[in-house]
Residue, then its C-alpha position, 0 to 999 in steps of 0.5 A: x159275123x160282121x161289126x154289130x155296129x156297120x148298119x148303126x144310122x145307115x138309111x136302108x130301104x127294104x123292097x118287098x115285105x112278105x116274110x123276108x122283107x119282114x125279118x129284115x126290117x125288124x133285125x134292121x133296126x135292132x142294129x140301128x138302121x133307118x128303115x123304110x119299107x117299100x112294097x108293089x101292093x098295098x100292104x098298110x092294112x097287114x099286121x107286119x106293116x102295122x108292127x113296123x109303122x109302131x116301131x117308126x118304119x116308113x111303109x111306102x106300098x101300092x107301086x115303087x115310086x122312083x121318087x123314092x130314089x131321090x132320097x139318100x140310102x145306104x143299102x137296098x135291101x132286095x125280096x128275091x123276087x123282086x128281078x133286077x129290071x124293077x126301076x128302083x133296083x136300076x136306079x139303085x144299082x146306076x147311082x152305086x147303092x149296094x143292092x142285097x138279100x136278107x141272107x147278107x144281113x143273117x151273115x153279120x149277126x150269126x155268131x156261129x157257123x154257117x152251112x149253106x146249101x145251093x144247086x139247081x135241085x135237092x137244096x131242101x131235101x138235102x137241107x133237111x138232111x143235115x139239120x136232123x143227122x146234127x140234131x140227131x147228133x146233139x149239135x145243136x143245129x139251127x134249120x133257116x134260108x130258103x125252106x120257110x125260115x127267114x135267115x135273118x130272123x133264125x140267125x140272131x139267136x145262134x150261138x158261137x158253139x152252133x151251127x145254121x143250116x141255111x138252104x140258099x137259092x141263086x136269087x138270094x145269092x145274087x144279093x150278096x156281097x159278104x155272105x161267109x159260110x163255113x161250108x158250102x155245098x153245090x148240088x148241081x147245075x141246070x137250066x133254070x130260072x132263066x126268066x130271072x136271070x137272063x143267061x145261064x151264066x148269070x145263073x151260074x155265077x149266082x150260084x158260085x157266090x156262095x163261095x166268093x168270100x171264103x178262105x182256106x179254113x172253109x170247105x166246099x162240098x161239091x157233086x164231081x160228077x157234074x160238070x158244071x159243078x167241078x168248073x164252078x169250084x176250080x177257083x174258089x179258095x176253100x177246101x174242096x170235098x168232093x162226092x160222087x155215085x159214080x167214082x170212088x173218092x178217097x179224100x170226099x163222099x162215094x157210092x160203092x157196092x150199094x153202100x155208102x162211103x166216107x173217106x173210105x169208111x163204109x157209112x150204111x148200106x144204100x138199100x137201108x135208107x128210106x128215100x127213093x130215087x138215085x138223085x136222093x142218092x146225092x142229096x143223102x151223100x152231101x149230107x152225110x159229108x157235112x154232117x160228119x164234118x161238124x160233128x155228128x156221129x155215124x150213128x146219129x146219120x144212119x138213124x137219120x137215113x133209115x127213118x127220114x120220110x122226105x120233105x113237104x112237097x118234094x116226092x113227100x109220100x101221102x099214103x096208100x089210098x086203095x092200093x095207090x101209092x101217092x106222092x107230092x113232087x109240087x116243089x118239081x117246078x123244072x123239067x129236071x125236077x120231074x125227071x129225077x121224080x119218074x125215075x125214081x119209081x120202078x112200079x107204074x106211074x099215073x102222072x100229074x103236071x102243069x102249071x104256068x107257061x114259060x115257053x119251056x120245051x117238054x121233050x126232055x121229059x120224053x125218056x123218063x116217061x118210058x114207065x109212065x102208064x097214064x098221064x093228066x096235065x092241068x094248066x097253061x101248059x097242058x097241051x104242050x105236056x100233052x103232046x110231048x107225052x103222046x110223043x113218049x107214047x104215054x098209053x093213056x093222055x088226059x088234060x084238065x083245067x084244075x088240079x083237083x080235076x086232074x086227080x079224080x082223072x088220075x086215080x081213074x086211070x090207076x090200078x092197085x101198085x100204081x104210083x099216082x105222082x104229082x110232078x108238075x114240071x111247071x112254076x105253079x103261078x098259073x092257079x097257085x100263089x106258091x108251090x106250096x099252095x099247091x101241093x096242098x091243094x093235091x093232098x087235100x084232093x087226095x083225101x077228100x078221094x081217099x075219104x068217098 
């Protein structure tokens, strides 16, 4: 927790509004801040807008007027998704004008310990995790960050006996400067986000911002077996706990002989937990390390395994319509995402994918998609999906133009045991505002199926 008083009387300008920029603009006030609020469509007519205009926010909407830069400001507080080419960010960051995320504010206001979760894939399952094994655990955990619940909003109302439980992203970490957890978590690392970031390792040391500012009193939770990961940590200044499937660990968090381990003590058998998948494997070993670490209970954390069913839009299982089993992997938005989904599967699958077209290459997908029995891609990028599944030698290949289209095709190709599986391997800003949207749109066809 920073000085409650460093934003008193500074002038910020707040770029983007969405819910991020929101929270931002409200916790800047109450800490004192002159606010400004700028925003690339018109946004005066929206309730948040409103609600800021009373509280004396300047709202600037409908582009990003570089007259606004003319002015004096103290802080430029960023959306995530705003890419560092926009003008107003150049022009802040080329007359030295910190440029930050909102999870920089939560870090001045949170009075209690952060847990801040990142990597490429399993950031909000493993999130997710963490926050039920705590409160499982009776230690009063606080879920936010980058799962739907604004940082800078959830973090004002923890207390100093409480834990945030906060999944970051690399845009979000971009933005930091004094962003402080108590134990960060590194999942893993591949290509992603590209577009954004412009270079892998842009990307990576994105990534690596989550530990810049801690010390020897913090821990760093890491996945050893991947490379990337173990460069990444070799320099930061906390206590590094590694987990591995693939290696025994005495000092950090391990696989051995289907069961899962702690410090060398034996935490559960794996075929008891209820998460498929190997990659789910390392999300529920992170987990488990920095459960254990503030506080919760073996037992606590064995409940949690047995009974947890996954997280909305990554592998959520929808149910069993005529015998198919149906999930929902639309937050799969890279290849790496969707191969961990397909091998995470023994019975056959029927596959659904596509989305916005990135000029990315499919053919990594190729090995994962040895078991798939019948694929439909809808999209932009259905016929590059295509022809890396006929490659596979996929038996049965279909594309459509929509989502709902392609789950009617899908169940048409699927037989009772089946595994019908949206992976889309894609953004979803083709047809769909956000993951999410998509995923739902899937379900509800799924049901409206399910229900003739």
């Amino acid at each position: 927790m920073m000085d409650k008083h460093w934003f008193q009387g500074k002038h910020v300008l707040v770029l983007g509004l969405a819910k991020s920029g929101y929270h931002a603009a409200l916790l800047l006030l109450k800490l004192g801040a002159h606010v400004t609020v700028n925003d690339a469509k018109d946004i005066t007519h929206t309730e948040e807008a409103r609600h800021l205009m009373q509280k004396n926010v300047d709202i600037v909407s409908g582009g990003h007027p570089r007259s606004l830069m003319e002015r004096s400001w103290d802080y430029v507080v960023k959306n995530p998704g705003i890419p560092y080419h926009n003008p107003l960010v150049q022009e802040a960051q080329k007359q030295g004008i910190p440029v930050v995320t909102e999870i920089e504010l939560a870090s001045f206001v949170c009075k209690g310990e952060i847990v801040a979760i990142t990597g490429t894939n399993g950031k909000t399952t493993t999130t997710t995790l963490i926050y039920h094994m705590l409160k499982e655990g009776n230690c009063h955990p606080h879920l936010a960050g980058n799962i739907g619940l604004v940082a800078s909003d959830v973090a004002k109302n923890v207390k100093e006996d409480e834990v945030m439980v906060t999944e970051v992203s690399s845009f979000q970490l971009k933005g930091t400067q004094f962003f402080h957890p108590k134990t960060a978590i590194l999942l893993n690392i591949s290509d992603a986000h590209l577009d954004y970031h412009g270079t892998r390792e842009d990307y990576e040391m994105s990534k690596a911002k989550i530990f810049q500012r801690m010390t020897a009193k913090d821990t760093i939770i890491y996945n050893a077996d991947d490379p990337a990961v173990s460069r990444l940590v070799k320099d930061a200044k906390g206590k590094l706990l590694p987990f591995s499937l693939a290696k025994k660990i005495n000092n950090g968090g391990y696989k051995e002989n289907g069961a899962f381990y702690f410090q060398g003590k034996k935490v559960m058998e794996i075929e008891e937990v209820s998460l498929p998948g190997a990659h789910n494997e390392e999300n529920m070993l992170a987990a488990i390390c920095a459960s254990l670490l503030h506080g919760a209970s073996l037992s606590s954390i064995q409940q949690v395994l047995r009974t947890f069913q996954g997280v909305e839009h990554r592998l959520q299982y929808v149910g069993n319509v005529a015998g198919r089993k149906v999930y929902n992997d639309s937050k799969a938005t890279n290849i790496e995402s969707t191969e961990k989904a397909l091998t995470a599967f023994s019975d056959p699958i029927v596959l659904i994918g596509g989305g916005l077209n990135r000029g990315v290459d499919f053919s990594p997908l190729i090995p994962s998609l040895a078991h798939v029995k019948a694929a439909v891609f809808y999209g932009e990028t259905k016929e590059q999906l295509k022809a890396t599944a006929v490659k596979a030698n996929v038996p049965r290949v279909k594309t459509t133009e929509t989502l709902e289209e392609a789950v009617k095709e899908a169940f048409s190709y699927s037989t009772k045991g089946d595994i019908v599986l949206l992976s889309p391997a894609c953004a979803s800003w083709d047809q769909f505002n956000t993951f999410e949207e998509r995923g739902k749109t899937f379900i509800h066809a799924v049901q409206q199926l399910a229900g003739s």
